[in-house]
C-alpha positions, 0 to 999 in steps of 0.5 A, a space after each residue: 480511567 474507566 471505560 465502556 465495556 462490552 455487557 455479558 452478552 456476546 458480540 456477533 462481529 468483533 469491531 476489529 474486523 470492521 477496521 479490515 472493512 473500512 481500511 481495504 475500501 479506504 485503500 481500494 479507493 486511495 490506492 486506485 485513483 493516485 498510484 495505479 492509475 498514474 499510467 492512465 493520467 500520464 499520456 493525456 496530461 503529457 499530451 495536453 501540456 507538452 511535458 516529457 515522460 520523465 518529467 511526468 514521472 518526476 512528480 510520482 519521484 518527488 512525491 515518494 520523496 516527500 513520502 519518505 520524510 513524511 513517512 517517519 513523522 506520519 508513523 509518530 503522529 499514528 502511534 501517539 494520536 492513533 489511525 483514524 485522525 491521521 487517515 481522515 486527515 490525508 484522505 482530506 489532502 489526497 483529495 484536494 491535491 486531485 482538485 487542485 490537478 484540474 487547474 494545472 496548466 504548467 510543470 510546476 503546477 502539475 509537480 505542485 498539485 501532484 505533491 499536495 495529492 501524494 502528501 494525503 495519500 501517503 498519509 493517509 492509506 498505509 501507514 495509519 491503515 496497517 496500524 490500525 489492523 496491527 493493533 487490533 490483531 495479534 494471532 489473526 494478523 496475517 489474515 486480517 492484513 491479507 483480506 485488506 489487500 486483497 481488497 486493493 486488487 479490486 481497484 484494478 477491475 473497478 477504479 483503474 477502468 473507471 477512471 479511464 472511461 470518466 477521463 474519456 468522456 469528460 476529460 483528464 481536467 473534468 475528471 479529476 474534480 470528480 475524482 477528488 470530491 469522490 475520494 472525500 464522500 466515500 473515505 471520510 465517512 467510513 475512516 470515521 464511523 469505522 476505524 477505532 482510534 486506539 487499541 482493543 484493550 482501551 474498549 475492554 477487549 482483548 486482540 482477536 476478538 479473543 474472550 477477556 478471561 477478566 470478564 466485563 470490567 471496568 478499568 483500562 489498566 486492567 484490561 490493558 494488561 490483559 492484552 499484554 499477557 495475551 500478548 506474551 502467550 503469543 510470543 509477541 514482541 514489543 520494539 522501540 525504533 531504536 531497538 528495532 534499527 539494532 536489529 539485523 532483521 531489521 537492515 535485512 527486512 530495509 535493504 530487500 525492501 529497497 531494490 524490490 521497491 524500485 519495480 512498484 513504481 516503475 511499473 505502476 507508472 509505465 506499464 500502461 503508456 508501454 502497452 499503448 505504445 505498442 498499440 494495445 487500445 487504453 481501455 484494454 491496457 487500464 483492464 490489463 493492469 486490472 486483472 492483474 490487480 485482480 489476481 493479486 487479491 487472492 495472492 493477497 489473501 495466500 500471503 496473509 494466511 502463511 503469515 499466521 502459519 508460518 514460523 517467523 525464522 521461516 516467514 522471510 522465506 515465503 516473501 523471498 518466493 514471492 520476489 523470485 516469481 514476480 522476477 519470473 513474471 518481469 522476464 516473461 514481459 520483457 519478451 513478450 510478444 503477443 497479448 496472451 504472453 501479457 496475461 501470462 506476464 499478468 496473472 504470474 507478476 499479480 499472484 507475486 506481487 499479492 503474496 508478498 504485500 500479503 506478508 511484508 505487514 505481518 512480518 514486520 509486526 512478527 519481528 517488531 510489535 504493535 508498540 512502535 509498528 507505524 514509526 518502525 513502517 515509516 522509518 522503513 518508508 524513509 530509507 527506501 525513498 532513494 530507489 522509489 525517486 529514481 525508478 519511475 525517473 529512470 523509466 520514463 528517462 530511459 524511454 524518452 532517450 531510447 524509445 523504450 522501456 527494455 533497459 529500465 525493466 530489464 534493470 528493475 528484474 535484476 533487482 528484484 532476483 536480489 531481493 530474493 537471495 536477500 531474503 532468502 
């Protein structure tokens, strides 16, 4: 096999660093109009249609049930086709299950539409993503992984908001078609003309943006095992699924990432309707929620840059941090009382939350490789499906039977303090 190489003349912008472009938008965009503003959706469509909080949330839970199977099958599809056909694909569906939402006019037609939506975005946004970065960065990984993400934190000053004033203006139905042919001008084209479908060597170049010690060649293989000593110097490993679920690493990675996975989604889904509740105006609840997004982004950048620096042995340590101040932060809004307590509840829970999805990619990619990293990412994703159903179902149920949302946070800050010892 031959392949197009780069001429002797250097390149200015190593493609890979494109890929982290094309994916934090991708994500930004994907990310902000389907999980985090799931909160500003709820109360109008609630509103409209008669449904309980519960039920409502029941669509986010089914959604993360059909993204855990989804998530070992999409991890295949990744590693066997590459990124690029699997994101456009998902964008595709996320966009018109968005579509489809203006026209629900039942539970089952709101479960139906939500699903179709979840189907793309699952698909589409962080399994194809975090392998198209993984395979393009070996020694840079954790800053490449960090600077998209903290791209994501920008959807919280832009989308969130944004979307609550289109939902203001024209109506919860109005705006979902808006917001879905959005997602397919904006996404589709940059998944595309952006992100490569396969790994640097197969293009002549090495991870990194490293110079190829073989010069310009013209044979893959060759190339190919270029990278795999590059590879190897970096003290790169390369894991099956079964070898990795051999692991302990790999138990110890799932079981902190399945109680920490409860809060995500709980608090995604009900921080905003728990503001409201307590009269805070949704316009200032959705840039609540946006500062937080906000401030993660530089947690985001933090995590990334510690994953490069720090030793693998050690690089559980800096995630069992994080867990341990996002349970500060949880505690803090669990009392508090005024609107300055909910930025200092904020700022603290975003720069967590940002260290730790700054970290968790690189990690597993430390412990695991590029060989396998999406399939390894969807197995992970699967195991998890259990906790990420229950939470948001548990939040909305505990508040519709009580009036509030006190013992499920309290129940997710729990387990967020045992994720840290976990890790730790």
């Amino acid at each position: 096999m031959t392949i197009k190489t780069p001429t002797a003349k250097k390149r200015k912008i190593f493609p890979g660093w494109w890929t982290v472009i094309s994916s934090g938008l991708i994500s930004m965009w994907g990310f902000g109009v389907h999980l985090y503003s799931f909160g500003v959706y709820l109360k109008p469509i609630a509103a409209d249609l008669g449904m309980s909080r519960a039920v409502m949330s029941g669509a986010g839970s089914a959604a993360r049930l059909e993204g855990g199977f989804e998530g070992i099958a999409g991890g295949w599809i990744v590693d066997k086709y590459g990124p690029r056909l699997v994101g456009m694909i998902g964008m595709a569906i996320g966009g018109l299950g968005l579509i489809f939402m203006h026209f629900i006019n039942s539970v089952w037609s709101y479960y139906a539409a939500w699903i179709i939506a979840s189907l793309g975005f699952n698909l589409g946004l962080s399994v194809p993503l975090d392998a198209a970065i993984a395979n393009w960065f070996i020694r840079k990984r954790g800053l490449a992984n960090g600077l998209m993400r903290a791209l994501i934190g920008l959807c919280g000053m832009t989308i969130v908001p944004a979307i609550t004033m289109i939902i203001g203006h024209y109506g919860w139905r109005n705006a979902f078609l808006i917001i879905g042919v959005a997602t397919w001008i904006f996404t589709l084209p940059l998944a595309w003309f952006l992100i490569k479908p396969r790994r640097p060597e197969y293009y002549g170049l090495l991870p990194d943006g490293e110079e190829n010690p073989l010069g310009t060649v013209q044979d893959a293989k060759t190339t190919i095992e270029a990278g795999v000593k590059y590879a190897e110097k970096l003290e790169e490993v390369e894991f099956t699924v079964r070898q990795a679920m051999k692991t302990s690493a790999f138990w110890v990675i799932w079981l902190a990432h399945a109680f920490h996975g409860m809060v995500g989604p709980a608090i995604s889904m009900h921080q905003i309707p728990y503001l409201t509740d307590r009269g805070v105006d949704a316009v200032i609840a959705a840039a609540a929620l946006g500062l937080m997004l906000l401030v993660s982004s530089p947690g985001r950048l933090l995590g990334g840059i510690l994953a490069d620096r720090v030793s693998k042995p050690k690089l559980r340590f800096v995630i069992a941090a994080g867990y341990f101040l996002q349970g500060i932060g949880l505690l803090i809004f669990l009392r508090t009382q005024t609107m300055a307590m909910v930025y200092v509840y904020l700022v603290v829970y975003g720069l967590a939350t940002g260290m730790t999805v700054g970290v968790e990619g690189p990690l597993r990619g430390r412990y695991f490789g590029r060989k396998a990293f999406a399939t390894i990412g969807g197995m992970l994703r699967f195991l998890d499906m259990p906790v990420a159903m229950i939470a948001p179902i548990y939040a909305g149920w505990s508040y519709d039977v009580t009036g509030s949302y006190m013992n499920a946070f309290t129940l997710i800050t729990i387990l967020i303090f045992c994720s840290a010892v976990i890790m730790s």
